[in-house]
N, C-alpha and C positions, 0 to 999 in steps of 0.2 A: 504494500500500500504506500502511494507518493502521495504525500502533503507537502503543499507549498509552505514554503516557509515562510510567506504573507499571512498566512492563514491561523497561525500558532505562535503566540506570542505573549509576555511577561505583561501584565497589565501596566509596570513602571517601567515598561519600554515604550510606550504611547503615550503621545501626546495628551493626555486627558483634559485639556480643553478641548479637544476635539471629537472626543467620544464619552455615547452614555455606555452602559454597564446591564445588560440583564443578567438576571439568576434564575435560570429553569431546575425544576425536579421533573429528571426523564426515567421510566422503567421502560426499558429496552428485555427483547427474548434473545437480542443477539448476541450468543457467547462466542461469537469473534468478531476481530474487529469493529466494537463497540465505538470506537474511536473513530473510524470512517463514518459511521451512522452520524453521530453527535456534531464533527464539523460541515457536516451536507446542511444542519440546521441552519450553519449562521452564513454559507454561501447561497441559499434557497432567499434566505429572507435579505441579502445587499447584493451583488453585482451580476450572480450567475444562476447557472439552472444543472440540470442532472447532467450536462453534457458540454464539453466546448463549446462556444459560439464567434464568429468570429470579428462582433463587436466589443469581447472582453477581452480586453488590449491588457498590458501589466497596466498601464496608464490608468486604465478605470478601475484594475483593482486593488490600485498603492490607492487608490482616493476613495472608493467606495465601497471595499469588501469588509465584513465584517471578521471581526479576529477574535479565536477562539483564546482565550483568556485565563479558563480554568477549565480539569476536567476533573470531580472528583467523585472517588467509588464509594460510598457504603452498603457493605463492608468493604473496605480496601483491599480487597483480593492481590495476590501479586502471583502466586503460584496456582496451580491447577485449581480449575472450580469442583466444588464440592460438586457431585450426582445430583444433589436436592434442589439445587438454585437452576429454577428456570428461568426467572427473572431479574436482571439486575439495576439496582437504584444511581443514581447519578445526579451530584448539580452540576452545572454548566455556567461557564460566564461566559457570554457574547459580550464585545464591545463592537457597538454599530456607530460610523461615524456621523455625526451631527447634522451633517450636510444632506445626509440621505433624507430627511424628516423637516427640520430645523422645527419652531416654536410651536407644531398645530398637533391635538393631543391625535386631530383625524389619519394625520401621514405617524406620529408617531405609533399608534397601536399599530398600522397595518406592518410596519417595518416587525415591531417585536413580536405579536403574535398575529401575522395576516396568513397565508397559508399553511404555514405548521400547527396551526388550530385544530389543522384536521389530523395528524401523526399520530391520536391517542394518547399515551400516555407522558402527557408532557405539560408541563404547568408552569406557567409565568410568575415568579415567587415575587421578585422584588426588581426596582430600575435603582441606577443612581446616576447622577447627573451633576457633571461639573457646574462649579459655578459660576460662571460665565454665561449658561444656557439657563441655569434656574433665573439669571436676575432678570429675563427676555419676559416672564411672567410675573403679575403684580400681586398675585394671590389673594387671601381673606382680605377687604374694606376694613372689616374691622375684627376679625377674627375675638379669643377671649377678650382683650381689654377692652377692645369698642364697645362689645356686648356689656359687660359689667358698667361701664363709666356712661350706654343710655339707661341704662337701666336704675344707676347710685345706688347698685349691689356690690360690693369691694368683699366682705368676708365671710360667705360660705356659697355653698350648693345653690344654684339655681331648679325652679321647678317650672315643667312644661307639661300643659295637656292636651291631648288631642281631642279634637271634636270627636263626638261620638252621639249616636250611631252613625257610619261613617261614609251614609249618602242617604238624603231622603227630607233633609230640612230646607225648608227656607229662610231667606235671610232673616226673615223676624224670630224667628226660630232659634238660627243660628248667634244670631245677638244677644237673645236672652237667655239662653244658653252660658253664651262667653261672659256675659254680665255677672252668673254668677258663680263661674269659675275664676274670674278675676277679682272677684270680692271675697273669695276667701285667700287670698294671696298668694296665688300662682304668676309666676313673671312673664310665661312665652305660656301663649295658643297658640296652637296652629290648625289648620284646614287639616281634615283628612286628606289622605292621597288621591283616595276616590272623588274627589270633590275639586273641580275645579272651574269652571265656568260651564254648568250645567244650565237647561230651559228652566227648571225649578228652582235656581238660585243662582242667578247669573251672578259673578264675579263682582262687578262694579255695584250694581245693590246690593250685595254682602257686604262688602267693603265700608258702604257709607253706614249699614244698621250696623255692623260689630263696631265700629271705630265710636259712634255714637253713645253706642254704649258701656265701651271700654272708657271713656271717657269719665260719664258717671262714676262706675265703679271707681276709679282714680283717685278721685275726687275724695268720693265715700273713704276711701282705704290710704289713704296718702301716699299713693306710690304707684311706680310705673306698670305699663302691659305693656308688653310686646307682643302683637298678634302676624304671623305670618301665613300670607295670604296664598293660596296653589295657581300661579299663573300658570301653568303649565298647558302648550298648545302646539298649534301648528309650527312651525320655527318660523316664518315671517310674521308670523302673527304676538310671539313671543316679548319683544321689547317694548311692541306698543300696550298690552296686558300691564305689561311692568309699571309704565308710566300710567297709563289710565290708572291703576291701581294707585299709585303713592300721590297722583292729581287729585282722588278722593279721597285721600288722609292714610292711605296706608304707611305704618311704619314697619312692614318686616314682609317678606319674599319666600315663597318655598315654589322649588322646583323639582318634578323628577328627574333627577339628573341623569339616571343612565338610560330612561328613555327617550330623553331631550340630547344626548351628548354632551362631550365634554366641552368641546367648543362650540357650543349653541349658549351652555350657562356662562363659560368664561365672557363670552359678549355681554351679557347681563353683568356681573361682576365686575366688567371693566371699565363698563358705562359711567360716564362721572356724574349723570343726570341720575341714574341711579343707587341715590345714598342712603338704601337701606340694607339693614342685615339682611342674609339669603341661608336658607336651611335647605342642606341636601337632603333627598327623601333615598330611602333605599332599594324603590321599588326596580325591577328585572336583576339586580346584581346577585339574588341567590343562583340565577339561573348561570351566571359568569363564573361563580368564586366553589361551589357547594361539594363539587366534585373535588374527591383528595385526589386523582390523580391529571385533571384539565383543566384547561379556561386559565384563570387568573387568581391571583390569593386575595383575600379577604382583605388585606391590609394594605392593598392598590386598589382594590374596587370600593371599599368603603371610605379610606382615610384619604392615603398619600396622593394619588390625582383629584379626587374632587379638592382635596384642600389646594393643589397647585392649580387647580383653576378658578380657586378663589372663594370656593364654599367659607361660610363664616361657621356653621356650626351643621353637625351631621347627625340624623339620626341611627344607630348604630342598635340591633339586634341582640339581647342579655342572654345569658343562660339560665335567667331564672324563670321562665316563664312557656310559652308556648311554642318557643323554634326551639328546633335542636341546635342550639349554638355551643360549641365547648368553652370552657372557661379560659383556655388558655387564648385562643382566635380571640375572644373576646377584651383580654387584654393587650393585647401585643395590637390589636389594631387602634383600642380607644388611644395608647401611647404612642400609636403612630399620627394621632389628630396631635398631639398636646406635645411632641418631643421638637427640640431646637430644629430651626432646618432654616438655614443662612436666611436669605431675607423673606424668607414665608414666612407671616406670622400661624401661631395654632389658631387651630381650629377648636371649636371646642364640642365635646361628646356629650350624646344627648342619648342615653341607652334608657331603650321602650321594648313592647312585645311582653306586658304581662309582668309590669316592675308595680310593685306597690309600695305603700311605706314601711312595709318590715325590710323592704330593702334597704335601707337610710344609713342605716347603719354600717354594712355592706360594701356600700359604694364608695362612703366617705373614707372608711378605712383602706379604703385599693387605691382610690383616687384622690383624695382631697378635698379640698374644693372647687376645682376647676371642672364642674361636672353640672350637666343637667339630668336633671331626676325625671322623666317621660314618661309619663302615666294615662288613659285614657279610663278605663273603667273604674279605675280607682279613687280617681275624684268625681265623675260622672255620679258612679255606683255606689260611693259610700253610705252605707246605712245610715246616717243620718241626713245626707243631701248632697247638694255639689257643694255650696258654701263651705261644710264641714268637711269633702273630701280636700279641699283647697286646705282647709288650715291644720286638718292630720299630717298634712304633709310641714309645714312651716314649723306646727309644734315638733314634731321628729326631728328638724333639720337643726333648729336650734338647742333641742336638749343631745345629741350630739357630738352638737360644736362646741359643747361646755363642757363634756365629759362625760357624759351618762349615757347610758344603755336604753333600750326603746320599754324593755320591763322596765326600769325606775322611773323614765319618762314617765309612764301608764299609770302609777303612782299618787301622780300629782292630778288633783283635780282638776284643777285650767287645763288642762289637757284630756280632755272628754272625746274629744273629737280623734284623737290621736287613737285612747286605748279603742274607741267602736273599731276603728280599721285593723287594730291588730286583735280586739276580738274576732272580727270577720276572718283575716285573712294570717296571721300568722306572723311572725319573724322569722328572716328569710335561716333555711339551717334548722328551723324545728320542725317545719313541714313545711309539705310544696298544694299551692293550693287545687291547681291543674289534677294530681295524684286525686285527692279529696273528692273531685267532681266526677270521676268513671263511674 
């Protein structure tokens, strides 16, 4: 087997401003020359194809071939394979030069995962990206600080709820609804997914009855809402939603973002007319990330591109509740929203799917406070109302962040509203409420 020597290279022999970095996990059945398999990946997806051509000059492939970077086995075999291994595990580093793609997320997915999407067992773990090409992007508006400093929340957990039921209201509905989700001191509403400029509750009359009455509550409660609104549409039709929305007093944006693209919301995000927060939704991404052995990992479909296109806050899938999320995916992606990354600001994680307030406790210990608490049925649902699901939530968050346990919280009487929900529903760790309901 001949490999060009273009082709196989020390990642500190490349210029790296001049190339990003992928990390694939590939199971391969072929026990020889595994090695020919894996650099066909990175000649398929930059200059060439299964065969000479004779427009690939050396010229286009010193500029535009992609260089196989790493190749590594687990287990690291080195001597005969064991009888039992049919299959063997491998990550891979591509480095694809810049040039092939440059700023747009639409050329760069096709370059890393465009036709070897289809090879089976092979999965797009992680990018990385000089910085030179990250500053070409202007990321979160306001990613966590912006969000704290509209909101004059500086020291704890933020709380968000989703409208619920999650199609079927109208705006008066939906207003008075938010009205008393936001009077019991929830900080972010948001739209359901399902809901976005429907004939039964078109957009712009939602917009003016929830902001209306966000306002009241306000007033009532001394302190901010942020409600984001699901513009989510045709893609020409997309910017002008945005504007028409924040022209009727909206202050905050939700998009689906992986059925909108990446560069349909970075046009949103980069819009300077539009200065409001934007919350990524998570819908089509189980169908990209879900697979352990294809598509894409969790922690590029969830965190690391929507935040480089500029998401300010994401809603991100728990393991406590009704997906099968593992707990480790679960962290490793929330700390890829919130971990340094040169001039992207974080984003901030907003983990929903069946979170209640015995989770409070939970969250703040993993996370901190740089966390949204995302609840829908839980403030909705609370056995004593939505008012009281709003403020089970604020009394948890703050006994807490003082030191105490959600039992001691339940304790104190001012906190009635707290113990109903952890009568209902539990502390996350003594029981799972999902189990309970079969």
């Amino acid at each position: 087997m001949y490999v060009d020597p273009l082709l196989m290279q020390f990642p500190d022999g490349l210029n790296r401003d001049e190339y990003a970095i992928a990390t694939y996990y590939v199971q391969t059945n072929r026990n020889a020359e595994s090695v020919k398999y894996l650099t066909a990946v990175a000649v398929e997806q930059s200059s060439g194809t299964w065969t000479p051509v004779p427009g690939e000059t050396h010229e286009v492939r010193e500029k535009h071939l992609g260089r196989v970077v790493g190749i590594y086995e687990m287990p690291a075999y080195i001597g005969e394979l064991p009888e039992s291994v049919k299959e063997r595990q491998f990550l891979v580093r591509i480095a694809f030069p810049i040039r092939n793609f440059g700023p747009r997320f639409s050329m760069m997915l096709t370059v890393f995962l465009g036709n070897i999407s289809y090879m089976g067992k092979l999965k797009l773990m992680d990018l990385e990206f000089p910085e030179s090409f990250l500053k070409e992007f202007k990321g979160p508006k306001f990613g966590v600080q912006g969000i704290r400093d509209l909101l004059g929340v500086q020291d704890r957990p933020l709380v968000n709820n989703m409208i619920k039921p999650c199609i079927g209201l109208d705006p008066k509905q939906t207003a008075e609804l938010a009205y008393d989700v936001a009077l019991g001191g929830v900080d972010i509403i948001k739209d359901d997914e399902l809901t976005a400029d429907p004939a039964h509750c078109p957009l712009i009359d939602r917009v003016k009855a929830v902001m209306k009455a966000l306002k009241a509550a306000d007033e009532e409660k001394g302190e901010k809402t942020i409600y984001t609104f699901n513009i989510t549409d045709r893609i020409e039709k997309l910017r002008d939603n945005a504007l028409r929305a924040i022209e009727a007093g909206a202050n905050g944006l939700m998009v689906n973002t992986w059925t909108l693209g990446l560069d349909a919301v970075r046009m949103l995000a980069d819009d300077p007319e539009i200065n409001v927060p934007i919350l990524s939704h998570t819908d089509l991404q189980g169908g990209l990330c879900v697979s352990d052995y294809s598509g894409v990992s969790i922690g590029l479909i969830n965190a690391k591109l929507p935040r480089l296109a500029g998401m300010d806050m994401a809603i991100i899938l728990s393991p406590y509740g009704k997906f099968p999320f593992s707990m480790d995916a679960f962290i490793n992606t929330t700390y890829a929203m919130l971990s340094p990354w040169k001039n992207i600001k974080p984003m901030m994680p907003m983990p929903g799917g069946g979170t209640t307030q015995g989770h409070i406790e939970e969250l703040i210990n993993k996370f901190g406070k740089d966390v949204i608490i995302a609840a829908g049925g839980a403030v909705i649902g609370h056995p004593m109302g939505t008012v009281a699901g709003g403020k089970a939530f604020r009394q948890g968050i703050d006994a807490v962040m003082k030191g105490a346990t959600l039992r001691e919280a339940c304790e104190d009487p001012a906190n009635k509203e707290l113990k109903g929900a952890i009568d209902a529903w539990g502390v996350y760790g003594e029981k799972n409420i999902f189990d309970l309901k079969k």
